[in-house]
C-alpha positions in Angstrom: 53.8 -113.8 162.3 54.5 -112.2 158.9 52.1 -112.0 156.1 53.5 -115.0 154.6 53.7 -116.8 157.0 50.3 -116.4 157.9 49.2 -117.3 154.1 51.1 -120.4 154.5 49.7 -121.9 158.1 46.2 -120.7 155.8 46.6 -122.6 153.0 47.7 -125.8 155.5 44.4 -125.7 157.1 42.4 -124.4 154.5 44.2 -125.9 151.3 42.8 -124.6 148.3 39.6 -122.1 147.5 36.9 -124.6 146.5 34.1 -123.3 143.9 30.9 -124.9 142.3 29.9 -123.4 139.2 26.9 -123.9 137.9 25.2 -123.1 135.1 23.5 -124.5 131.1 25.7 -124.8 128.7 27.1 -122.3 126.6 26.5 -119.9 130.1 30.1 -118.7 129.8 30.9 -121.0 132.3 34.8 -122.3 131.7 35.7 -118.5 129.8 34.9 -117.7 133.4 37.0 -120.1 135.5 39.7 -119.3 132.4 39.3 -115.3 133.0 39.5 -115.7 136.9 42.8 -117.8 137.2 44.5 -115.6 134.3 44.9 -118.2 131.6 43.5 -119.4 127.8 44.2 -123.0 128.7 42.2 -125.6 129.2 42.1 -126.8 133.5 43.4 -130.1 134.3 40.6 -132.7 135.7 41.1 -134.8 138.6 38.6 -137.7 140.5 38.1 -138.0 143.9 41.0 -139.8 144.8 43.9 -137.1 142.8 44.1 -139.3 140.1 44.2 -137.1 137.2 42.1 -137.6 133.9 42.6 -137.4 130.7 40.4 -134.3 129.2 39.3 -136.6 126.0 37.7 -139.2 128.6 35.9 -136.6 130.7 34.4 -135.2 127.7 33.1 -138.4 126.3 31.5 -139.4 129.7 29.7 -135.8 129.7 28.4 -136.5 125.9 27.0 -139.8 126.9 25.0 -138.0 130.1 27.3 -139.4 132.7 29.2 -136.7 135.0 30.8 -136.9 137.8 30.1 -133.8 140.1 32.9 -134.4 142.4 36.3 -134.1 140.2 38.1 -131.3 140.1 39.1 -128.6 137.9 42.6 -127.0 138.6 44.2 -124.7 136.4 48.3 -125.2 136.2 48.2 -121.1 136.2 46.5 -120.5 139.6 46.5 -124.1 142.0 44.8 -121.9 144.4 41.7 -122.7 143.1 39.5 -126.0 142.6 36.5 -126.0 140.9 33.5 -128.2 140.2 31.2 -128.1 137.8 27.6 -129.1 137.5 27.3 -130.0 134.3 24.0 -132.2 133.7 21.5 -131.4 136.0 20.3 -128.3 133.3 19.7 -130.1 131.0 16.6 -131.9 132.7 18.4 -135.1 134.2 16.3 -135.8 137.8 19.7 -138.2 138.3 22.1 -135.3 138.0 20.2 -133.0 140.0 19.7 -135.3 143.1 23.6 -136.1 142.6 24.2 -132.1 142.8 22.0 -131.9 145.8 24.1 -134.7 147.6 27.2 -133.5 146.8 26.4 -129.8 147.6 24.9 -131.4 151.2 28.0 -133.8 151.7 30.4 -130.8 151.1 28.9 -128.5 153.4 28.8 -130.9 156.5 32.2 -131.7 155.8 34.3 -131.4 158.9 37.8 -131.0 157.4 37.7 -127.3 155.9 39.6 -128.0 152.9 37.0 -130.3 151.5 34.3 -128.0 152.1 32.7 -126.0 149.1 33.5 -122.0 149.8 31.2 -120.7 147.3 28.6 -121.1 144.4 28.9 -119.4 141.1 25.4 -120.0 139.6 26.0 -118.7 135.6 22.8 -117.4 134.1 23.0 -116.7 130.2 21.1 -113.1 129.5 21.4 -113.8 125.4 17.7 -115.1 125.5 16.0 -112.4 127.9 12.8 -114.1 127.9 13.8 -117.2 129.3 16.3 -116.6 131.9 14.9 -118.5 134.7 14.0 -121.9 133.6 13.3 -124.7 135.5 16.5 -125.6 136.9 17.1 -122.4 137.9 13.4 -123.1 139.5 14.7 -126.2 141.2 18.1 -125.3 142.4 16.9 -122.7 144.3 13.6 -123.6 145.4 15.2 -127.1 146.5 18.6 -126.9 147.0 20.0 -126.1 151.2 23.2 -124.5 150.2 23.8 -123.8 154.3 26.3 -121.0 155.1 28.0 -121.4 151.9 27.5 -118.0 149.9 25.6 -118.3 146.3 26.6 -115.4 143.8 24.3 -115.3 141.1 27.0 -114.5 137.8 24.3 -113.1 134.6 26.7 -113.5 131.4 26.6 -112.3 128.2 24.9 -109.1 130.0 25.9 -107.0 126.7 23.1 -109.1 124.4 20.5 -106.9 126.4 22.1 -103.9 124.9 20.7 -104.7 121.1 17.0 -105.5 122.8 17.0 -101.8 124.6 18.5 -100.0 121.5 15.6 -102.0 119.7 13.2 -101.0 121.9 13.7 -96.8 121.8 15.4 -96.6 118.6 13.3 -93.7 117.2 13.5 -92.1 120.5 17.0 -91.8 119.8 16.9 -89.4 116.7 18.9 -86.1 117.0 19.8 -86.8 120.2 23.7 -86.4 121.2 25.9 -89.2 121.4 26.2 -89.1 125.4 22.7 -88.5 125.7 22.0 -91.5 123.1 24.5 -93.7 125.2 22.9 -92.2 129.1 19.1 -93.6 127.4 20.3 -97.0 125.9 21.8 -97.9 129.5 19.0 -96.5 131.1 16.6 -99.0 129.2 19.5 -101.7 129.8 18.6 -102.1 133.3 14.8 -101.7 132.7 15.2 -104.5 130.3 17.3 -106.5 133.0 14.7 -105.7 135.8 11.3 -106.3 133.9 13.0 -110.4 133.6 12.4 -110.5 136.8 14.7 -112.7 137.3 16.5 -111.3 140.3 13.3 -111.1 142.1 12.5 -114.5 141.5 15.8 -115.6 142.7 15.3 -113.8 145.5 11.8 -115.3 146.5 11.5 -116.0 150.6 10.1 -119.2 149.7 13.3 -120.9 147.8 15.6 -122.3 150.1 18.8 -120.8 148.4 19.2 -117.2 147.7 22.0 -115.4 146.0 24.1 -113.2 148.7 24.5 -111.0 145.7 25.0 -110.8 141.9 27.2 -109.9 139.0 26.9 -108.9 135.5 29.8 -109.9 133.2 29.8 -108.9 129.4 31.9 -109.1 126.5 33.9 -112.0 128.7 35.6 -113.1 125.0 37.8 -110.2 124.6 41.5 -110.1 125.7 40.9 -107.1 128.3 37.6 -108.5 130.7 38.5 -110.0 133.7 36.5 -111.6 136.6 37.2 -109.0 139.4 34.2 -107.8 140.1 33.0 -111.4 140.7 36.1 -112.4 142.7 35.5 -109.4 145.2 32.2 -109.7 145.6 32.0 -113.3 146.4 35.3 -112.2 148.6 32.9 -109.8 150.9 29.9 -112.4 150.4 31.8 -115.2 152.9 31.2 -114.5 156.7 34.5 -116.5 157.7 37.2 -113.7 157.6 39.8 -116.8 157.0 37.9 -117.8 154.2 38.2 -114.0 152.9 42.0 -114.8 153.1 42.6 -118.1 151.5 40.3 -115.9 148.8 42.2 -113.1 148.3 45.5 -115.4 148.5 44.6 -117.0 145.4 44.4 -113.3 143.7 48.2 -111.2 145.0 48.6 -109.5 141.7 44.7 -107.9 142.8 46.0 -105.3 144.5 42.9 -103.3 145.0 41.3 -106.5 146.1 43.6 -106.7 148.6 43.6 -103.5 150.0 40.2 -103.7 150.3 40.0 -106.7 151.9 42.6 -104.8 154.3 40.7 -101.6 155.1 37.4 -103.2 155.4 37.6 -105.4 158.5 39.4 -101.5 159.9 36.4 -99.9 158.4 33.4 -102.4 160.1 35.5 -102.2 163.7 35.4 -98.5 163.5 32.4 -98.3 162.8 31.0 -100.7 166.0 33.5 -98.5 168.1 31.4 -95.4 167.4 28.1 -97.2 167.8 28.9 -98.6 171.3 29.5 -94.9 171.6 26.7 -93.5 171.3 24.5 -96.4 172.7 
């Protein structure tokens, strides 16, 4: 079977890459889903039953508190994807929250694959270091049984943490040279990012959902960032290898996404081989 042949007979059993993002507003969250299927444009929504709405409607149902978890998000630029977005439950709303849990609960049980949920984006804002986990980050993952389905925990707006560290050893920094200045201010970055302790708390053995893994994106509003750091973790973060594919599908142009995606299975098999070896 040829390689596009074997994309094809994927994308009939599979059908389209399915994503819940999640995250408060102003998280970054659509300049995300814009960034990772290559387009400014806005995504076109549809319900449950492929009817498609009109974007004016969705947003006046949103500002009155009512949202419907389960339409979908596709952008015309990459159909490979379908999102769905959480919007509500953030903000407080019991209502929303139980509807998220539910939905994320229906979609995993689901028997046909294309109506599953592949993976969870959870979008956490790092402009206000001192509260980045609030309570529904508290709740999601203390509460939430996300099942097999991988959770990648996306910080944004990573680059506001780079003002509070230069804050912080500013005077340290006189008459030192630029690298070294540079070396010291990302040092303190990720002291800055760790003393949240927000990862660990994410983290915690008691919540039921833990991220598989995490990503930082920054300065996501200029014309050059992309999302592939995101796309290939979450990529090695599913256990079904056909999953991986439909995955990588969506991405062609990627190509070091794709020959990773290519050598690693080689890489792994190898690697058992010489184990069995020496066992």
């Amino acid at each position: 079977m040829t390689t596009i042949d074997a994309q094809s007979d994927l994308r009939e059993r599979i059908g389209r890459f399915r994503v819940l993002i999640i995250g408060r507003a102003n998280a970054g969250k659509t300049t995300i889903l814009q960034k990772v299927c290559n387009t400014t444009e806005d995504p076109e929504i549809y319900d449950i039953k492929g009817r498609k709405i009109d974007a004016a409607v969705v947003e006046a149902t949103i500002k009155r508190g009512n949202h419907d978890i389960k339409n979908e998000m596709v952008f015309k630029s990459n159909p490979g994807f379908v999102f769905h977005d959480s919007c509500g439950f953030e903000a407080g709303s019991e209502e929303e929250f139980d509807s998220m849990k539910t939905f994320i609960l229906d979609r995993i049980n689901a028997k046909k694959l294309e109506e599953r949920i592949h993976a969870i984006w959870y979008c956490i804002p790092m402009d206000d270091s001192s509260r980045t986990f609030q309570r529904s980050e508290e709740k999601f993952f203390s509460e939430c049984d996300t099942g097999h389905v991988p959770v990648v925990a996306v910080f944004t707006k990573f680059e506001a943490l780079r003002p509070v560290a230069f804050g912080e050893i500013k005077k340290q920094l006189n008459g030192l040279a630029k690298e070294e200045r540079l070396r010291r201010i990302a040092q303190r970055v990720e002291e800055v990012f760790m003393n949240t302790g927000v990862w660990d708390r994410l983290c915690d053995p008691k919540n039921r959902a833990r991220p598989k893994c995490y990503v930082r994106l920054e300065n996501m509003n200029k014309a050059s960032a992309n999302c592939d750091t995101l796309l290939e973790r979450t990529t090695f973060a599913l256990d079904d290898e056909e999953l991986r594919l439909c995955l990588v599908s969506t991405q062609q142009s990627n190509l070091e996404l794709c020959i990773k995606c290519a050598v690693e299975p080689l890489v792994d098999r190898a690697h058992r081989q010489l184990l069995s070896l020496y066992n």
